[in-house]
N, C-alpha and C positions, 0 to 999 in steps of 0.2 A: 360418709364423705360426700361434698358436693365440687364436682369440677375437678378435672385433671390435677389443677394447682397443688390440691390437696393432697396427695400423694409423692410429693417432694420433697426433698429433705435436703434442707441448707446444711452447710457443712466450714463451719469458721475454726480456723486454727491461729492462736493470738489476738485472737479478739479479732480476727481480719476474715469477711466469706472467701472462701474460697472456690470460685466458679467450678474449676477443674473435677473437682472432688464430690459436686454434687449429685445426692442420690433419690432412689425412689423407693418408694413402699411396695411391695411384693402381697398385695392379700391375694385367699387369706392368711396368707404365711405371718410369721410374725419379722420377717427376715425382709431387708431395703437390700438393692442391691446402687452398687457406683455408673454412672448412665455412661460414663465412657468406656468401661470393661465389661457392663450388661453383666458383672459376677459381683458377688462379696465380696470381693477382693482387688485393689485397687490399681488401674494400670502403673508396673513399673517404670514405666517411661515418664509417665504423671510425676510421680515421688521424686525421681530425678531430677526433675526440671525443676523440683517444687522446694528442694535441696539446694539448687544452683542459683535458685535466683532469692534464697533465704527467707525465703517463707516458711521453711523448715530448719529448726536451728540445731545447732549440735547439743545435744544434752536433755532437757524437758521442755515438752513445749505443751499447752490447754489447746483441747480440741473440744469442739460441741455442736453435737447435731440437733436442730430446729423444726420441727415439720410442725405447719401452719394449715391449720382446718375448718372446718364449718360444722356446726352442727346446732340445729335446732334455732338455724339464721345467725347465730354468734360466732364470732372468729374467734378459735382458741390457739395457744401454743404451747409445745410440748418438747423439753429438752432433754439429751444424757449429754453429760459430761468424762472429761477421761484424758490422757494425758499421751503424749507420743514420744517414747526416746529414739533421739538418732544417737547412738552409739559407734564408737570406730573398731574397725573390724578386728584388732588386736588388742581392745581392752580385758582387764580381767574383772569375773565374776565372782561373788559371792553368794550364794543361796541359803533361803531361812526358812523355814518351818516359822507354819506362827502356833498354833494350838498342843500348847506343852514344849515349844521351843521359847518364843518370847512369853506365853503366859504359862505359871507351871501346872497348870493338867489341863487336858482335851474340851470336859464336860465342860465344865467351871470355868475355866477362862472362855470360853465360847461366851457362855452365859454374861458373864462380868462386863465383856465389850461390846456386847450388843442389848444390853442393860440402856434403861431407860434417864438411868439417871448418868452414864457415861463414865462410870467407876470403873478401875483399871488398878485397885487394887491387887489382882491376883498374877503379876509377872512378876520373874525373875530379877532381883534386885540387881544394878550393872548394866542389864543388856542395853539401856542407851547411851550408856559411854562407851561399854564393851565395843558397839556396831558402831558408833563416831568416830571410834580410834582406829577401827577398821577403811572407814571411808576416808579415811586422811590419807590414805596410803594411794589416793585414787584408785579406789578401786567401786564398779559398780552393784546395786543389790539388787536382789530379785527374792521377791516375798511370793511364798511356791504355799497354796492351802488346797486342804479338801473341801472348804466351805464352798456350798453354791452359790453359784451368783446372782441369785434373790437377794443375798446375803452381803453382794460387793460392796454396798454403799457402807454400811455398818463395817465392815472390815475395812474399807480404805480409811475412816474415820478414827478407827481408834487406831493405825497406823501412823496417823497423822497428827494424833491430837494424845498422843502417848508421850510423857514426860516422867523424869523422874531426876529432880533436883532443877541443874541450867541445861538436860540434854536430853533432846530427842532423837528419833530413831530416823538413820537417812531413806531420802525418798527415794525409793527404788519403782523398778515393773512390777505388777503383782499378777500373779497365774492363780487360776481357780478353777474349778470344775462344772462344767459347763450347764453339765445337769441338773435336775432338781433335786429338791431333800430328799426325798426318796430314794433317787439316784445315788446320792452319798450314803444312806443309811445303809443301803446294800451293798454299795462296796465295801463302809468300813465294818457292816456289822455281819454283813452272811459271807460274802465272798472274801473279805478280810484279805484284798490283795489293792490297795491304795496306793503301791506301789507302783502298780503301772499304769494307771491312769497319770502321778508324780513324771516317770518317766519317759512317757509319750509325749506329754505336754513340754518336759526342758528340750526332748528331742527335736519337736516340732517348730517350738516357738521361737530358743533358743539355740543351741546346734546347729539345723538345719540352716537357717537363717546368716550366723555368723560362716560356715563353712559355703556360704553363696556370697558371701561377699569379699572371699580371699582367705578367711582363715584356714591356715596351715594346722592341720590334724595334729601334727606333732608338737604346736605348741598349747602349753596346757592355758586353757579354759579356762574352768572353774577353780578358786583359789583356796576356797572353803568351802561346807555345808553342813549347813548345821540342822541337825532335827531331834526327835525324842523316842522314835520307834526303831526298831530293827529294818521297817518298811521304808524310813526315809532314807538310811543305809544302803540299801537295794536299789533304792530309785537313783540314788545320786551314782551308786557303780555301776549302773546300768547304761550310764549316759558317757561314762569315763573315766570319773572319778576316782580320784586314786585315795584308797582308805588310811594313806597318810594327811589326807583334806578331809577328812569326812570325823565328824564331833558331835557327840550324843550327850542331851543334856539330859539329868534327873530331877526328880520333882521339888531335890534338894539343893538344886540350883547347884550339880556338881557337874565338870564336862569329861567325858571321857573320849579319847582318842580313839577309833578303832582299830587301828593297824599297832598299838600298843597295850587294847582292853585295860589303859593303867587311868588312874584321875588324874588330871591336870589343875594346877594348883592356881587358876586363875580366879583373883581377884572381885575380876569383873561379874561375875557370874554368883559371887558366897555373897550373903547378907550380912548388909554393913550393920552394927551398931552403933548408937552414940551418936549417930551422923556425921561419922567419918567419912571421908572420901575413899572412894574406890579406885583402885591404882590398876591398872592394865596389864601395866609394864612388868607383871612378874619374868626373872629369867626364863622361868619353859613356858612364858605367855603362847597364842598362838599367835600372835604377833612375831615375836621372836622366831618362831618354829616353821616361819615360810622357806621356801624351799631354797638353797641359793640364786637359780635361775632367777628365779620369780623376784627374789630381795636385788637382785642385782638390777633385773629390768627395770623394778619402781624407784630405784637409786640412779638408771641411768634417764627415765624418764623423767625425773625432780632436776636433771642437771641441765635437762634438753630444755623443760622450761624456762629455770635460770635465766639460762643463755640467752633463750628468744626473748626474754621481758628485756634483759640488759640490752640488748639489741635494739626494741624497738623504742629504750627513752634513750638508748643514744642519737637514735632514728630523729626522733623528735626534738632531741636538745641542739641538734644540726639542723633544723627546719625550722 
């Protein structure tokens, strides 16, 4: 690097810099820190203001950090990209396993989606209307993996670019481990506890985060979770979840409930033939199967909207 400059790192969120937020490079750590909090982590006072004056929007919004350098007399530039939700503090959540959840086995689907040719053959037939049908109910997702994050761009990619028929899978958070392959290999392969690396991170990321902004303990969280191991089962009770929300798929694309060990007879999840369409909506769907609380909340949520839309064109039709 030549000159201070070069150790800065622009920080635009919506296509917009954002001065606030700008940070600097840390060698020879591989780690920038935010120049007004002097940490990784960004002043909360910042974010608030950055919320208030809508620079931060509710729902997803592109973030991309820039650091502009010199080397060998040539100015270069150098980008990550990534995405911010601002979420309300009483939303609900879904979580998903990706490897043997949406694809059906660990190795192979690993393989299949970070394949060169971007074949996505090896998932579960359904899961993007299955997880459609589920985002209609407003509800948020969170894509929970063991893959390192070497690994993220290739994972955000087939998350993204995953179809199957007119439906892809909603854009959610996605949590990963922070480690390197090795790091993974030894958790999933000698220590074979993924579990709680899974649990720490919804702890930290998730939990922690929503119980700092108001959320009420007693109201439940997480609405679903889904995975394909015993381990994802743990991780997801680990964090609160109640093993009537907790659903384990097979490599047969069948889901079982854990708090009933029985198969559930959805749809979404069996292989269509014929190119039949895939219906959801079975009676013991888990659509159906949500808790009353919970069916009642997003019934009385749908009405609250209603209202305010009728509201603001009547708003308008008077104006």
């Amino acid at each position: 690097f030549i000159g201070s400059d070069s150790f800065t790192v622009h920080v635009y969120i919506n296509s917009s810099e954002v001065t606030e937020l700008q940070m600097r490079l840390v060698p020879p750590s591989p780690h920038a820190i935010f120049v007004h909090s002097n940490s990784t982590k960004p002043d909360p006072q910042v974010i608030h203001r950055l919320i208030e004056s809508g620079k931060i929007l509710k729902g997803i919004n592109s973030v991309i950090y820039e650091n502009i350098y010199q080397t060998n007399g040539r100015t270069k530039s150098r980008t990550c990209s990534g995405r911010i939700f601002l979420w309300n503090h009483d939303d609900l959540l879904v979580v998903s396993d990706i490897d043997g959840t949406i694809t059906k086995s660990d190795v192979v689907g690993l393989v299949d989606s970070i394949g060169m040719d971007g074949g996505f053959g090896h998932t579960h037939n359904g899961v993007c209307e299955f997880y459609t049908e589920l985002e209609k109910r407003d509800l948020r997702f969170v894509y929970l993996t063991s893959r390192p994050i070497s690994l993220m761009g290739y994972t955000r990619k087939f998350i993204s670019n995953l179809k199957q028929g007119s439906k892809k899978l909603p854009v959610g958070l996605m949590l990963c481990h922070t480690g390197s392959v090795r790091d993974v290999l030894i958790t999933e392969l000698v220590k074979k506890n993924p579990n709680e690396f899974k649990a720490d991170v919804l702890r930290r990321q998730i939990v922690l985060p929503f119980a700092a902004a108001g959320r009420v303990k007693e109201n439940k969280l997480f609405i679903a979770g889904f995975g394909n191991k015993l381990t994802d089962m743990k991780a997801y009770s680990e964090v609160g979840m109640s093993l009537d929300n907790i659903f384990i798929i097979d490599k047969k694309s069948s889901m079982l409930c854990e708090s009933e060990r029985a198969e559930l007879e959805v749809e979404a999840f069996n292989a269509v033939e014929g190119g039949g369409r895939v219906n959801a909506y079975r009676r013991n769907s888990i659509i159906n199967r949500l808790p009353p609380d919970i069916a009642l909340s997003l019934h009385e949520r749908e009405e609250e909207r209603r209202s305010s839309l009728s509201m603001t064109e009547r708003s308008l039709s008077m104006g």
